[in-house]
N, C-alpha and C positions, 0 to 999 in steps of 0.2 A: 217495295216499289208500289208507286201509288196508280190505280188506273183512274180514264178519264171517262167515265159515266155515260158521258152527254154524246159521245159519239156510238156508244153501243150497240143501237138500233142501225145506225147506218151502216159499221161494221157486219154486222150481219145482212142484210139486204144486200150489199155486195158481194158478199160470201154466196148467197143464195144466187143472185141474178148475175153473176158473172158468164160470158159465154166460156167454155171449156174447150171446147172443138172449132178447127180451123172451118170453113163453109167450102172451103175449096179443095181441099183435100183430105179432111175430117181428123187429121191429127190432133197432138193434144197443141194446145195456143201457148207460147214462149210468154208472151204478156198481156196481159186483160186493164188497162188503166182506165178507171173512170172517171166521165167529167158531166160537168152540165152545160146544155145550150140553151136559155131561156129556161122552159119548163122540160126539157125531152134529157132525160140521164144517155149518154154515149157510152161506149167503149170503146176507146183505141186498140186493137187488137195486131198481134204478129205472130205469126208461124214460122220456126224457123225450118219445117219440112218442107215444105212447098214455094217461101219464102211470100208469101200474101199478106199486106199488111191491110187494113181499112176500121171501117167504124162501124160498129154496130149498136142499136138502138133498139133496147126492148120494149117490147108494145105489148104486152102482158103476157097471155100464152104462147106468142108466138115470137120470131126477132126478126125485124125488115133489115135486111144490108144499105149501108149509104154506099155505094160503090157504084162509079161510072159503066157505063153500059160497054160492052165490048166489039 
């Protein structure tokens, strides 16, 4: 099998920057997808514990929520 080089780095920064824990109920997160908006990397994020789904947006050491106010 051949691999593909060029995404290697990405693959890892994902691996690294992925969130792991739900923010609402601190469970482990069902699925982490990432994407991009402009310049800012997203995660589509789900918990199927609590059932919270939303976005999350790493900002270096820290992660802001895009999530509507309650």
């Amino acid at each position: 099998m051949t691999v593909d080089t060029r995404f290697a780095a990405d693959a890892a920064a994902h691996r690294r920057d992925a969130p792991r824990f739900c923010p609402q109920c601190a469970g482990g997160l069902a699925i982490a997808t990432e994407f991009w908006e402009a310049d800012d990397r997203r995660f589509y994020c789900s918990c199927t514990g609590c059932g919270w789904t939303g976005e999350i947006t790493p900002t270096g050491a820290v992660a802001a929520g895009h999530e509507p106010d309650h």
